[in-house]
MARBA-78871 format. One record per residue (C-alpha): residue number from 1; residue in three letters; x, z, y. Coordinates in steps of 0.1 Angstrom, whole numbers, plus 5000, padded with zeros to 4 digits. Example, Ala and Ser with C-alpha at 12.3 -4.5 7.8 and 13.67 -1.06 7.14 Angstrom:
// MARBA-78871
{node 1, ala, {5123, 5078, 4955}};
{node 2, ser, {5137, 5071, 4989}};
// end
This chain:
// MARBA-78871
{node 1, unk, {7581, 0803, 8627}};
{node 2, unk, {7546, 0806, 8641}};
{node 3, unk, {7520, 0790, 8620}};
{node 4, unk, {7498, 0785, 8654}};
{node 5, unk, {7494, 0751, 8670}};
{node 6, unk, {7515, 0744, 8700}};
{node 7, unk, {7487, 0722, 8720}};
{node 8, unk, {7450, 0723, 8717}};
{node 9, unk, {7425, 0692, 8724}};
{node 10, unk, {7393, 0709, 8744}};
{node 11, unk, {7365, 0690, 8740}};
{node 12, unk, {7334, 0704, 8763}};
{node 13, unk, {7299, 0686, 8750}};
{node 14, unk, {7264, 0692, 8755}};
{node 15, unk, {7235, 0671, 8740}};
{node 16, unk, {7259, 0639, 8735}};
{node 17, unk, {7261, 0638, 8698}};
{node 18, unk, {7262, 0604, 8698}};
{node 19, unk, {7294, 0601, 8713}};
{node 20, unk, {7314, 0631, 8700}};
{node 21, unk, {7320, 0618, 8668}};
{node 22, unk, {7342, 0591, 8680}};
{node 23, unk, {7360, 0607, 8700}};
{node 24, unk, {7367, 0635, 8672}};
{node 25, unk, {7376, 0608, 8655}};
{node 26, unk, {7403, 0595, 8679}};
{node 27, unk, {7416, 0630, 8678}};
{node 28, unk, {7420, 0633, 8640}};
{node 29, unk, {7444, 0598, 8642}};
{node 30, unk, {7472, 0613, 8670}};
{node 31, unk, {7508, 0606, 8656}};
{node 32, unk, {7519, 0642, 8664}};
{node 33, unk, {7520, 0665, 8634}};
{node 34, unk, {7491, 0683, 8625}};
{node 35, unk, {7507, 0715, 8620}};
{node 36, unk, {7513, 0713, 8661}};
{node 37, unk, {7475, 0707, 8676}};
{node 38, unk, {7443, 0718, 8668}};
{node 39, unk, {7410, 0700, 8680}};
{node 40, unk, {7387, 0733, 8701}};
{node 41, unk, {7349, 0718, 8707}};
{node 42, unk, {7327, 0737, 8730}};
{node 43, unk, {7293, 0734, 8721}};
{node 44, unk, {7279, 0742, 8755}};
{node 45, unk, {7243, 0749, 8745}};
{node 46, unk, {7233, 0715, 8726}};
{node 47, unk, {7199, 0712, 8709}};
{node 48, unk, {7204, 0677, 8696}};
{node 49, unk, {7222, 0667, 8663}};
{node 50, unk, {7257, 0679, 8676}};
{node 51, unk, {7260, 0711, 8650}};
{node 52, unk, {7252, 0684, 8626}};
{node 53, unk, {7282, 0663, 8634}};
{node 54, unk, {7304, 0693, 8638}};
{node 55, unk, {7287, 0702, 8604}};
{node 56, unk, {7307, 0670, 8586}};
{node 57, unk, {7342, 0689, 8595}};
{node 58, unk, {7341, 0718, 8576}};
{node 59, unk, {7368, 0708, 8560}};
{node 60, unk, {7387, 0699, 8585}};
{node 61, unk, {7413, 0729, 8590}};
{node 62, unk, {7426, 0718, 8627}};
{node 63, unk, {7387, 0712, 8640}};
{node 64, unk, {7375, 0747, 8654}};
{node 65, unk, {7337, 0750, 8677}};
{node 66, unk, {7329, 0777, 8700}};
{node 67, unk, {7288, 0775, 8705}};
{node 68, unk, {7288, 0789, 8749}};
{node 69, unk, {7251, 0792, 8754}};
{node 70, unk, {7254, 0797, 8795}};
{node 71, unk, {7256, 0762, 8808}};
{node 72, unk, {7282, 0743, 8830}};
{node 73, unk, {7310, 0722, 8825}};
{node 74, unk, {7333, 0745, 8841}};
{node 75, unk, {7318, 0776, 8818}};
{node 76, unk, {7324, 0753, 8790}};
{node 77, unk, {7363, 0748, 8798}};
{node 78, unk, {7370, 0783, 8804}};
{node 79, unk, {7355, 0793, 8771}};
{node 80, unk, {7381, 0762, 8760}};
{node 81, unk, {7414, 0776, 8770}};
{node 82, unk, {7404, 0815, 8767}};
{node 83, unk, {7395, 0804, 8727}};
{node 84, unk, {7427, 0784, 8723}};
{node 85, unk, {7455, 0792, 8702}};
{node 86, unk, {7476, 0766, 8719}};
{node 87, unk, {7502, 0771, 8748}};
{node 88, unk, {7488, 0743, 8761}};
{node 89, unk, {7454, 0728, 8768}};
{node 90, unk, {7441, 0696, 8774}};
{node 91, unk, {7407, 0682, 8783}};
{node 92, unk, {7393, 0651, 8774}};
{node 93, unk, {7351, 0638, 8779}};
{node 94, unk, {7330, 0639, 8746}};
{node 95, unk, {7326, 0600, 8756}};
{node 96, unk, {7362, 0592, 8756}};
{node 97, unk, {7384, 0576, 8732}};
{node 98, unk, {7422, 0599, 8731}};
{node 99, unk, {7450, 0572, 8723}};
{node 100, unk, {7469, 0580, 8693}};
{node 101, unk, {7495, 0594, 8712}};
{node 102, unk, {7476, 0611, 8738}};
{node 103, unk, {7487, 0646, 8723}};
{node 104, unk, {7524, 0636, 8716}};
{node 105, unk, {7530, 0624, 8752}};
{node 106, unk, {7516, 0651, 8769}};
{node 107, unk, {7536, 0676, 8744}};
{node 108, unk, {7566, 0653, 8751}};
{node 109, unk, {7564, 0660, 8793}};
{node 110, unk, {7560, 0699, 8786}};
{node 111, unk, {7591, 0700, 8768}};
{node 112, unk, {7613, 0678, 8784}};
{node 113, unk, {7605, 0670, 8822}};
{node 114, unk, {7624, 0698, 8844}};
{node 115, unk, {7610, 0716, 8864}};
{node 116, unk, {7584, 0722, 8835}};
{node 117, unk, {7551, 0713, 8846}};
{node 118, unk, {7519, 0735, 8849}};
{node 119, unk, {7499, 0703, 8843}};
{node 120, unk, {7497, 0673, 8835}};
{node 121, unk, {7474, 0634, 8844}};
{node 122, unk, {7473, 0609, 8827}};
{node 123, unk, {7463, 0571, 8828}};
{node 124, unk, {7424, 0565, 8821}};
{node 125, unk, {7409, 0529, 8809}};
{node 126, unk, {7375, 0518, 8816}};
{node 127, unk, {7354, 0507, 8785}};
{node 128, unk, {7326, 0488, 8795}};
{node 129, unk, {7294, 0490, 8776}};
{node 130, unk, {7283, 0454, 8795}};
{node 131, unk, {7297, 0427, 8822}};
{node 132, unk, {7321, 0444, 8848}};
{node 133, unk, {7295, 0439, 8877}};
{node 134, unk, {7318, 0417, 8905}};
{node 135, unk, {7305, 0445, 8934}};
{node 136, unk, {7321, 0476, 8919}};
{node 137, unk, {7356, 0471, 8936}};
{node 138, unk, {7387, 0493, 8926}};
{node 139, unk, {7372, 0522, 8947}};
{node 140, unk, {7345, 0524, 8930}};
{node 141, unk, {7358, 0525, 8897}};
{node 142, unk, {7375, 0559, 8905}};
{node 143, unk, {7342, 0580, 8903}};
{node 144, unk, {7338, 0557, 8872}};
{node 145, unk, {7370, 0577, 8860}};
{node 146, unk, {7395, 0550, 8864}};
{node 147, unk, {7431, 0565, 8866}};
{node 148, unk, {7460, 0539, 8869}};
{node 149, unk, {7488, 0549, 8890}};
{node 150, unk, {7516, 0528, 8880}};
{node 151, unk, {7538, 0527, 8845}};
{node 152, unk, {7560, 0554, 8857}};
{node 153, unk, {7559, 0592, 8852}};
{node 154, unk, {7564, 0614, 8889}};
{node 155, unk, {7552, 0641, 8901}};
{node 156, unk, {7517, 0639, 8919}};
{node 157, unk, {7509, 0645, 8956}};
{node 158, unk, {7486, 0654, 8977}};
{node 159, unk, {7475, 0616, 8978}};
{node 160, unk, {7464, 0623, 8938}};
{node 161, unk, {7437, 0639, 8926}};
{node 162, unk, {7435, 0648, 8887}};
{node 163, unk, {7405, 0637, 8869}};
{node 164, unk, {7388, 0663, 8845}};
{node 165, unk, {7384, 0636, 8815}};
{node 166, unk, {7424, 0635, 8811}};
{node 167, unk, {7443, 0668, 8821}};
{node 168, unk, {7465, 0689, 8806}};
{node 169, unk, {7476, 0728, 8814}};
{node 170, unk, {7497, 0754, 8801}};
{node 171, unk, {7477, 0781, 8791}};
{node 172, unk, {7498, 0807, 8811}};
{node 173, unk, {7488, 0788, 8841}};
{node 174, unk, {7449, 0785, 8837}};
{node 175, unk, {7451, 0824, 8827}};
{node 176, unk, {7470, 0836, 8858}};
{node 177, unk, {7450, 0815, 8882}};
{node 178, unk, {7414, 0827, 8862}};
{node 179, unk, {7410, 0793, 8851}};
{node 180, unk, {7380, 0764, 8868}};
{node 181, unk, {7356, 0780, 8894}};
{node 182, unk, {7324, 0779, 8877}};
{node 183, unk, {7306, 0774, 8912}};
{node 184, unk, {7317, 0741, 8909}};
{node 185, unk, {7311, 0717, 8877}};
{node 186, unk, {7283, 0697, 8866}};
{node 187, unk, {7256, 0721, 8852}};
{node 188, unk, {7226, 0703, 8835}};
{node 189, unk, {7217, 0674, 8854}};
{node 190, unk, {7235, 0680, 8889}};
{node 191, unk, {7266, 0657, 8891}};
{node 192, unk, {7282, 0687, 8913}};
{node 193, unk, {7321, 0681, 8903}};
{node 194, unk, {7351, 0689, 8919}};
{node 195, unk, {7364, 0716, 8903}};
{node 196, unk, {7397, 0704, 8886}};
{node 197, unk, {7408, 0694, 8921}};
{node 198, unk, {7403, 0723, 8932}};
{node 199, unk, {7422, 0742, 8903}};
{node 200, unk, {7454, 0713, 8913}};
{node 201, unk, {7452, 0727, 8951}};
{node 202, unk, {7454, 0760, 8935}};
{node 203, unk, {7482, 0755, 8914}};
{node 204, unk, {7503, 0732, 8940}};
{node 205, unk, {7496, 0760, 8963}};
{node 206, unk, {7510, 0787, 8939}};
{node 207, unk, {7540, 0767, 8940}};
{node 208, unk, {7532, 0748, 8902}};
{node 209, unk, {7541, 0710, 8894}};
{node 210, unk, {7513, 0684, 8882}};
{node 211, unk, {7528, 0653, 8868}};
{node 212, unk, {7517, 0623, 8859}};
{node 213, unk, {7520, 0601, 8829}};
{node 214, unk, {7507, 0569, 8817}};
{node 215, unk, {7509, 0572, 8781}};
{node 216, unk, {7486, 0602, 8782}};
{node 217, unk, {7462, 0582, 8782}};
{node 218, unk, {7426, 0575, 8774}};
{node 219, unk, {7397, 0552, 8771}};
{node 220, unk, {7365, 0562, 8790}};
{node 221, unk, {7337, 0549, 8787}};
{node 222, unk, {7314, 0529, 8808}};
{node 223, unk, {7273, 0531, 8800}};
{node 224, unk, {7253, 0503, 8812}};
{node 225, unk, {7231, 0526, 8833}};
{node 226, unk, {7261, 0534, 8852}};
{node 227, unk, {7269, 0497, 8862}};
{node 228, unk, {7237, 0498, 8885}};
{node 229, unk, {7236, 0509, 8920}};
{node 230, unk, {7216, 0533, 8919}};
{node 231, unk, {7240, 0551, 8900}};
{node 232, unk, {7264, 0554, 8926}};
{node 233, unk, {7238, 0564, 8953}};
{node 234, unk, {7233, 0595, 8931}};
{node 235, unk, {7268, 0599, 8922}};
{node 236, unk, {7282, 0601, 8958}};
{node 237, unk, {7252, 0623, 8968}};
{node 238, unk, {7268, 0649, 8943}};
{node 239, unk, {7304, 0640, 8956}};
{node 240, unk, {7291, 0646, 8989}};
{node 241, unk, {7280, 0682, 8984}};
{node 242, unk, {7307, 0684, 8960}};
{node 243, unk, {7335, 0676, 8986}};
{node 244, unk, {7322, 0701, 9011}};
{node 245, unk, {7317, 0733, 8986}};
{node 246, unk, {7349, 0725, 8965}};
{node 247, unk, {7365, 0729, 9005}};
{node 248, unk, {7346, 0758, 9017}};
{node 249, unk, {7359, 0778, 8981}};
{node 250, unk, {7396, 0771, 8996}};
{node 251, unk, {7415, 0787, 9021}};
{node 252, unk, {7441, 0774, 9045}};
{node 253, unk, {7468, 0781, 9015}};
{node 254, unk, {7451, 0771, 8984}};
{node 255, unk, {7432, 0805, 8969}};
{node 256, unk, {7398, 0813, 8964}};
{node 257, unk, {7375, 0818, 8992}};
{node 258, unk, {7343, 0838, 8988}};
{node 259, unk, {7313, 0820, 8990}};
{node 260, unk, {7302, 0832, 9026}};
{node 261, unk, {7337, 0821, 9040}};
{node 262, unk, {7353, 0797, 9055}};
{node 263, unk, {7370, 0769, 9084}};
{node 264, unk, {7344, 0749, 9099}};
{node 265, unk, {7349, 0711, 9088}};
{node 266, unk, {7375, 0694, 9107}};
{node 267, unk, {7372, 0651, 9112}};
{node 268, unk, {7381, 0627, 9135}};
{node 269, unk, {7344, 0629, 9152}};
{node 270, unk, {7341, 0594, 9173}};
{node 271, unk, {7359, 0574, 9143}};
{node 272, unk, {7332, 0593, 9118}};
{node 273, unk, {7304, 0585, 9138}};
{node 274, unk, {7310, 0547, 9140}};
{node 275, unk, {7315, 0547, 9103}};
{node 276, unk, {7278, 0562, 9102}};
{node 277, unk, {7263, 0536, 9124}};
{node 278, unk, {7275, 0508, 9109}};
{node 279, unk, {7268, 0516, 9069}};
{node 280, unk, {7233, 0527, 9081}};
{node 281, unk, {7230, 0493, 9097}};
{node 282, unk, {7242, 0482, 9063}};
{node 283, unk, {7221, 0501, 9043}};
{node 284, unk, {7190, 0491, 9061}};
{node 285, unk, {7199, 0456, 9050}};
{node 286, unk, {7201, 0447, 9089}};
{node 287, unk, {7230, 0418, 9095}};
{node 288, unk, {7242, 0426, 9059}};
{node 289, unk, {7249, 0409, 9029}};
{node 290, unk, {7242, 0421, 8990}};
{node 291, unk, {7276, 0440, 8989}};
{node 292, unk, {7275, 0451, 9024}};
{node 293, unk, {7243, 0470, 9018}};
{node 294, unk, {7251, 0488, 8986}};
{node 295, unk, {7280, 0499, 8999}};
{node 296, unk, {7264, 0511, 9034}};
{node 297, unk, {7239, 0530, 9007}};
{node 298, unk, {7265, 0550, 8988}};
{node 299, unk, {7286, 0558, 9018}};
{node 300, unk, {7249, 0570, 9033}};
{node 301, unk, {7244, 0589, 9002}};
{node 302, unk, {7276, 0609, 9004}};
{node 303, unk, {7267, 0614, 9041}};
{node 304, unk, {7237, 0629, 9031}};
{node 305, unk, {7253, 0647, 9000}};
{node 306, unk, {7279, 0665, 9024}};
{node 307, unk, {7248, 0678, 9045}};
{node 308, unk, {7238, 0693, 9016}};
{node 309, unk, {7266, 0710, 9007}};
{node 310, unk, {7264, 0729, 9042}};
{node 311, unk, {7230, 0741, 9033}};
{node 312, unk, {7245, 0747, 8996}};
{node 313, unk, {7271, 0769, 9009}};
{node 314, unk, {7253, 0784, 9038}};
{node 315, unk, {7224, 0791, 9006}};
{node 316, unk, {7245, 0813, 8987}};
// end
């Protein structure tokens, strides 16, 4: 029998000591045996206290770090699954909270559910630093990380998206498909995401199977700063010229485009146009109420975030 772990926990962190222990923590408490996981941190270039922390387990024998200097979330979970020894590899936020059987579901789908999945989603809770602000509606809460589709496992569409702070793959699958495209992925303090959606097109398009499950499941949380509206204008800015680069990298059937490539972006032109009129009226304060106007601002932020991404793309 092999003495290596079946399933590794990838945790990617950078400068965010003060959340990493907890959610190390939450790790060392899952009901599966210990012998089967092992807990992988990537270091992804911190110069806080985060060696410190890593420093107080030593002693732990199923905590490993690997210190990746180049930064970028998406360099950070490559260096994750090509440094595990598990077959298979899942990803959870240095400011999330795993629940205890986080690990033992998700080993539970890859040996049981037929046909045997290439990856896995699971549920994600909000945990709210302050008051639940009565203008952030259940859209929303999605860039927020909320996941919550339901109390029964199936096998996601093309109407679900996986969310990078709760997602599981098997090893094989990440290697044959070379893994997250590091042109997309937060890199120091862009909020340029998208790149676990894109790896789902790629493995749906390959033919693979994404499930989902709520009990792998996790608590994310929910700083104060991020509660403010502000917040959002920013965040949909980067979703913006997220959404058009994370297409552009895509072709018609799922694989990698070069950078320079690409189909020109398709809409519904007259219905896209009257959206933009009225949340500029909105977010001009024009007619509008309080709720009216921050949304008209973050749907004008992605606007201008998609824009953007043209001149990102056309850039490279």
């Amino acid at each position: 029998m092999s003495d290596l772990p079946i399933i590794t926990a990838v945790v990617c962190t950078r400068d965010r000591a003060h959340f990493l222990e907890k959610c190390i923590q939450s790790l060392l408490k899952q009901t599966i045996d210990r012998d089967k996981y092992e807990v992988l941190v990537i270091d992804n270039g911190s110069t806080d206290s985060t060696a410190d922390v890593l420093k107080r387990y030593d002693e732990e024998s199923i905590i490993r770090s690997v210190y990746e200097p180049i930064p970028g979330l998406s360099r950070a979970r490559n260096t994750g699954w090509k440094n595990a020894k598990g077959l298979y590899i899942g990803y959870i936020d240095d400011d999330a909270v795993a629940d205890e059987k986080w690990l033992e579901s998700a080993l539970w789908c890859f040996e049981n559910l037929s046909p045997i999945p290439d990856g896995l989603a699971g549920a994600i809770h909000l945990d709210w630093e302050t008051v639940e602000p009565d203008w952030i509606n259940e859209d929303l809460k999605l860039p927020l990380g909320k996941v919550d589709w339901g109390d029964q496992p199936f096998q996601l569409s093309l109407q679900h998206s996986i969310v990078g702070a709760n997602c599981f793959f098997s090893k094989q699958c990440l290697s044959s498909l070379g893994g997250f495209d590091e042109r997309l992925g937060r890199i120091r303090g862009s909020l340029l995401s998208g790149e676990e959606i894109q790896l789902q097109r790629r493995i749906e398009s390959a033919g693979g199977i994404i499930y989902y499950h709520p009990d792998v499941s996790i608590w994310h949380f929910v700083p104060k700063e991020r509660t403010r509206p502000i917040w959002f204008y920013r965040r949909y800015y980067w979703g913006g010229v997220s959404d058009y680069v994370m297409e552009k990298t895509l072709n018609s059937k799922g694989r990698l485009h070069d950078m320079k490539t690409g189909e020109a972006f398709n809409s519904n032109r007259k219905e896209q146009i009257t959206r933009v009129i009225r949340n500029s009226r909105h977010s001009l304060g024009l007619f509008s109420s309080k709720k009216e106007r921050i949304y008209g601002r973050i749907y004008m932020s992605y606007v201008l975030g998609w824009f953007a991404g043209l001149f990102r793309w056309h850039g490279q």
